[in-house]
N, C-alpha and C positions, 0 to 999 in steps of 0.2 A: 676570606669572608664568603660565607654560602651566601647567591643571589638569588638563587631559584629551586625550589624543593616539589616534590609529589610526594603526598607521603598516601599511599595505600588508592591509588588510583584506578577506577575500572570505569570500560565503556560499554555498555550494550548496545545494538544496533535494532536486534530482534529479541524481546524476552525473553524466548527460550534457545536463542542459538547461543553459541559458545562467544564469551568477550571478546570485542576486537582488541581492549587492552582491559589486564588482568593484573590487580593489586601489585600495579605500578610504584615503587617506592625509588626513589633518585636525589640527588642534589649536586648541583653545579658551583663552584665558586665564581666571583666575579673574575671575569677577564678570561674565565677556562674557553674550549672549544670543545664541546662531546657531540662525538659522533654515534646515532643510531645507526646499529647495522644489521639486518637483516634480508628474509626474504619476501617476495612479495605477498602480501597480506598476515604480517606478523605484526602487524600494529602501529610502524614508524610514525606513517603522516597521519594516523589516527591521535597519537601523542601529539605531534605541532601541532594541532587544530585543537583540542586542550586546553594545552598551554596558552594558544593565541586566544582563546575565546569562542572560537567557534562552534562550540562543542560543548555541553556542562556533563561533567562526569556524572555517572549511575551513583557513585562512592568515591571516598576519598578529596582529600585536601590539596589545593595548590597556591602557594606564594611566588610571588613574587617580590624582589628587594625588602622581605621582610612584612609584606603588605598580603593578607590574603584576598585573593580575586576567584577562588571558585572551591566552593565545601559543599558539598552536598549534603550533609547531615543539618547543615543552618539552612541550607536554601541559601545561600550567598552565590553571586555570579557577575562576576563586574564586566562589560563590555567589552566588546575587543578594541577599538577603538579609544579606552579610557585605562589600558594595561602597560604601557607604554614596552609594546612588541615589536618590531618591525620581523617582515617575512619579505622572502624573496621565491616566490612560485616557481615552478618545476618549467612554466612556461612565460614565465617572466608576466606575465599578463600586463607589458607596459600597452598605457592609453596611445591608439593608432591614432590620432585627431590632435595630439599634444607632444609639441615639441621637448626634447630630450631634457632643455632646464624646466618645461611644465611640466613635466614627469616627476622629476625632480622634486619638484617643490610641492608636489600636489600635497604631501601630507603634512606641511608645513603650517605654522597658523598665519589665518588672510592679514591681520592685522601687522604695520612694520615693514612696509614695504622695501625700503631700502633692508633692512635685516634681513628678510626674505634674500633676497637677489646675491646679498654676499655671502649665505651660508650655501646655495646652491652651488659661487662661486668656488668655493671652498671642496665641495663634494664634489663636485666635477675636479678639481685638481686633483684632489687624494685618490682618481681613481682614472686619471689620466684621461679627458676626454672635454676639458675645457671646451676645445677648440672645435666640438660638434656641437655646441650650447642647442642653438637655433636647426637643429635638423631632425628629420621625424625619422619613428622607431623603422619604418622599412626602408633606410637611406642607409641603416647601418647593419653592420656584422653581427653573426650570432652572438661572437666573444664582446663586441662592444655594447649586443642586448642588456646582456645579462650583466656587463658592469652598470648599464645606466638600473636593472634593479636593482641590483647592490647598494650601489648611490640616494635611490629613493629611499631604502629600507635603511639605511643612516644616518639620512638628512634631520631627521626631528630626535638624532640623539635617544634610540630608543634604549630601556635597563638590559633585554636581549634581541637577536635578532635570529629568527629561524629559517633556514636554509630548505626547502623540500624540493631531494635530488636534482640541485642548480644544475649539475652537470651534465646529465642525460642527456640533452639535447646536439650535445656540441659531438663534430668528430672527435677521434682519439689523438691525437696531435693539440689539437686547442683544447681540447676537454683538460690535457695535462700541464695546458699553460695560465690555464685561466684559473686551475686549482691553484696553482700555486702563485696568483695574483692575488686571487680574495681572501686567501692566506694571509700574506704582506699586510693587506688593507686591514682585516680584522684586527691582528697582532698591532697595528701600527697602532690602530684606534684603540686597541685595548677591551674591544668589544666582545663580549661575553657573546658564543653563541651555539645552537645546536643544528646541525643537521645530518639528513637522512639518508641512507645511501644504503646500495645493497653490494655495492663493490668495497668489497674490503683493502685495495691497496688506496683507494682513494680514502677511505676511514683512518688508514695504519695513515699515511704523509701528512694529511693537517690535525687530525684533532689528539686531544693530553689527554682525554679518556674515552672509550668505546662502551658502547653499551649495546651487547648483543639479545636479541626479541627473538623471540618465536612463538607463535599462539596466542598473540596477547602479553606472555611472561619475558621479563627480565633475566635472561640466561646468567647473564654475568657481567658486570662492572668492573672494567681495569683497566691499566694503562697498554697499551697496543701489545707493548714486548710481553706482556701478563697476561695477555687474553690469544696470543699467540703459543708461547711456551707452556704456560701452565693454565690450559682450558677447563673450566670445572666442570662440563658436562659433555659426553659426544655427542650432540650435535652444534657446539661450538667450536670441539674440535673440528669436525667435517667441514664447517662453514665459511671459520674465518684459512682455510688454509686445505692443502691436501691432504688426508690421513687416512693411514689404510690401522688396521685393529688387526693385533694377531692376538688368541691364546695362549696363556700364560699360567706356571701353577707356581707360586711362591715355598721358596726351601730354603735352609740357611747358610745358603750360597749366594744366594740372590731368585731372580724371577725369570727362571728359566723358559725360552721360547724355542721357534722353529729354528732362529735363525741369530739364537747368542742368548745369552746369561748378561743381565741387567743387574742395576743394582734396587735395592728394596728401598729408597731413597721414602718412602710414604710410609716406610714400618706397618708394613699388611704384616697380618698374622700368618707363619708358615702353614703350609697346604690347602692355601686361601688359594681359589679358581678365578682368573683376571685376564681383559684384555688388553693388552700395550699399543699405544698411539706409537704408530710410526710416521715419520715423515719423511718424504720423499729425498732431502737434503738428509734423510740419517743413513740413507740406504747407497752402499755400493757396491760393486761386483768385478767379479775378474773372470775371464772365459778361459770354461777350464770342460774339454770334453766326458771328465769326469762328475760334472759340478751337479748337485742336486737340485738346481732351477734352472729355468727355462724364461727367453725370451719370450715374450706372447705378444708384444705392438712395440714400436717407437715411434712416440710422436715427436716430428721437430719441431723447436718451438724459437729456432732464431738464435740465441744466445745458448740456449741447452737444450736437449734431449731426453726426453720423458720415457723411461721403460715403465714398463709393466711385466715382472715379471712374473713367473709363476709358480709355487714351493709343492713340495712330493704330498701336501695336504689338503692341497686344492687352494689353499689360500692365494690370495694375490700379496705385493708388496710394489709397490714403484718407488723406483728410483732416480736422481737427477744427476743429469751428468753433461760435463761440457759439448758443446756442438758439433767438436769434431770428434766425437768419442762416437762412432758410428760401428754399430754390431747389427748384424742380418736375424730378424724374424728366427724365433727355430734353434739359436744360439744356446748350447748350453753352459750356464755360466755358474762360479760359487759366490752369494753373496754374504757380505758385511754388514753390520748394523753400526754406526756410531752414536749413539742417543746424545744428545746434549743434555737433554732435560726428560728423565724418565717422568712418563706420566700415563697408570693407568684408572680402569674402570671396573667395578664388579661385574664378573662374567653375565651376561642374561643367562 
C-alpha cells in the first residue's frame, strides 16, 4: 500500500535560478525505507522540508496516507504540524533546558497525563535508554543524542518519519552502530521512512529503495543491487560507486573494447559508438613486462588495494585487489576485464 506520493514536484528558491527540486515524481509504500542520495545541493533536504511542510511546492502534488496536504495548482497546504510527520534533524536540535522524557514527550498531546508518561515510557524502552529518563541533552552521548531524536520523532506515532543526514555528526565507528540501531527501531516499529544521505554505503545497508538526485532531478528509483549494477545514467554510475568509461564500438561479436570483447547484453545496433561502465571489482591484472598497461598509483585502503592503472590510449581503468596484492608504481602489467553486469551509454 503506497503511503506517500509526489507526483510532479518543483521548488523554486529564486525565479529565475534553476530548481532546487525538479518535477519530482515518487512513491513509498507503507512500512518501506527510501533513501535519498545524492550530492550536496541536488535537492535531498529540500524534498524533506516538502514533504514535512515547511516548504509549499512552486507545482506539483503531495499526499500523504492517501490525504493530500500540499497541490499547488488548488492552493492547498496543510501545516506541518497537522501532517502527522515526524523528522529527526541532521543536529538533533533536542531542547537544552528539557530533560530526555520532555524531550520526548514534547510532541505528545498535553491532555492524559498518565498516557503521556507511559508512551514516553515505551519510547525510551524501544530505543534503549529508559534509564536516562531524567537527564538533560549535554549529560549524554552523541549516539544517545540522536536516539533521544529518534525517540521524540516516534512518540506521537507519526504516518512517516524523515531522517535528514542523522548521521553526519557521529564518528565512523558509532556512525555505523547507530545506523544499524535506527534500523532495528524503524523495522521493529514498522515505520515508513525517508532519509537523506550523500554516503552511498550508508543508503545501500538500511533502506528497500534508493533514489538518486542531482539538480533537482530524480536520476533513478531502485532497489540498491539495481541502482548499483544497472545505473540508468553516468552520473549514477559515477555516484553511487567507482566507474571508470572506456570506448566501445558494437559488432557481432559483441562490444569490443581496449581491454576485452563484452557481450551486447542491451541489443545496441552493430557499429553503434558506446561507453562501457567499468568497475573497479571487474578489473584484474597480472604483471607481465610485456603487458600493455601500466601501474600509475596504489592506494591502500586496509582490506584492498586500489590501482589505477593506465591503457596504451590514455585511458585510465582501476582495479581492486586484495591487501596483500602489493605491485610498485611503474609496473607493467596485462589486465582482465570480468563484467558481471554489462552496462553501457551512448558515446558523447
Amino acid at each position: 500500500m503506497v503511503l506517500l506520493t509526489l507526483e510532479h514536484v518543483t521548488k523554486r528558491f529564486e525565479a529565475t535560478g534553476a530548481p532546487a527540486v525538479d518535477d519530482l515524481s515518487l512513491a513509498v509504500a507503507r512500512g518501506q525505507i527510501l533513501g535519498l542520495l545524492g550530492p550536496s545541493g541536488c535537492g535531498k533536504t529540500t524534498t524533506l522540508r516538502l514533504i514535512a511542510g515547511f516548504e509549499p511546492p512552486d507545482a506539483g502534488r503531495i499526499t500523504i496516507a492517501g490525504r493530500t496536504v500540499a497541490d499547488a495548482r488548488a492552493g492547498a497546504h496543510v501545516e506541518p504540524e497537522a501532517r502527522g510527520v515526524g523528522i529527526v534533524f541532521q543536529d538533533y536540535a533536542l531542547f537544552p533546558h528539557l530533560t530526555v522524557g520532555e524531550n520526548v514527550a514534547f510532541g505528545l498531546p498535553r491532555s492524559g497525563r498518565s498516557a503521556r508518561g507511559e508512551r514516553v515510557g515505551q519510547i525510551l524502552d524501544l530505543v534503549g535508554l529508559a534509564e536516562l529518563v531524567d537527564r538533560y541533552p549535554h549529560e549524554l552521548s552523541g549516539g544517545q543524542q540522536q536516539r533521544v531524536a529518534v525517540a521524540r520523532a516516534l512518540a506521537p506515532a507519526p504516518a512517516v518519519i524523515l531522517l535528514d543526514e542523522p548521521f553526519s555528526n557521529l564518528d565512523a565507528d558509532l556512525r555505523a552502530q547507530m545506523r544499524d540501531e535506527v534500523e532495528k527501531i524503524l523495522r521493529s516499529t514498522g515505520t515508513t521512512a525517508i532519509f537523506v544521505t550523500h554516503d552511498q554505503e550508508e543508503a545501500f545497508t538500511i533502506a528497500d529503495q534508493v533514489g538518486v538526485l542531482d539538480r533537482g532531478r530524480l536520476e533513478q528509483l531502485g532497489s540498491p543491487e539495481a541502482i548499483y549494477h544497472h545505473p540508468a545514467t553516468p552520473f549514477v554510475a559515477e555516484f553511487v560507486g567507482a566507474a571508470d568509461f572506456l570506448p566501445g564500438i558494437v559488432t557481432s561479436q559483441g562490444i569490443v573494447t581496449e581491454i576485452g570483447v563484452f557481450g551486447n547484453v542491451e541489443g545496441r545496433e552493430p557499429g553503434e559508438k558506446v561507453r562501457v561502465m567499468i568497475r573497479p571489482d571487474d578489473v584484474t591484472f597480472v604483471p607481465d613486462p610485456q603487458g600493455e598497461a601500466v601501474i600509475l598509483r596504489r592506494s591502500f585502503r586496509g582490506s584492498e588495494n586500489l590501482y589505477s592503472l593506465g591503457l596504451p590510449s590514455g585511458h585510465r581503468v582501476h582495479s581492486s585487489q586484495p591487501s596483500s596484492a602489493a605491485f610498485a608504481t611503474g609496473t607493467r602489467v596485462r589486465p582482465e576485464a570480468h563484467v558481471l553486469h554489462v552496462v553501457t551509454f551512448p558515446a558523447e
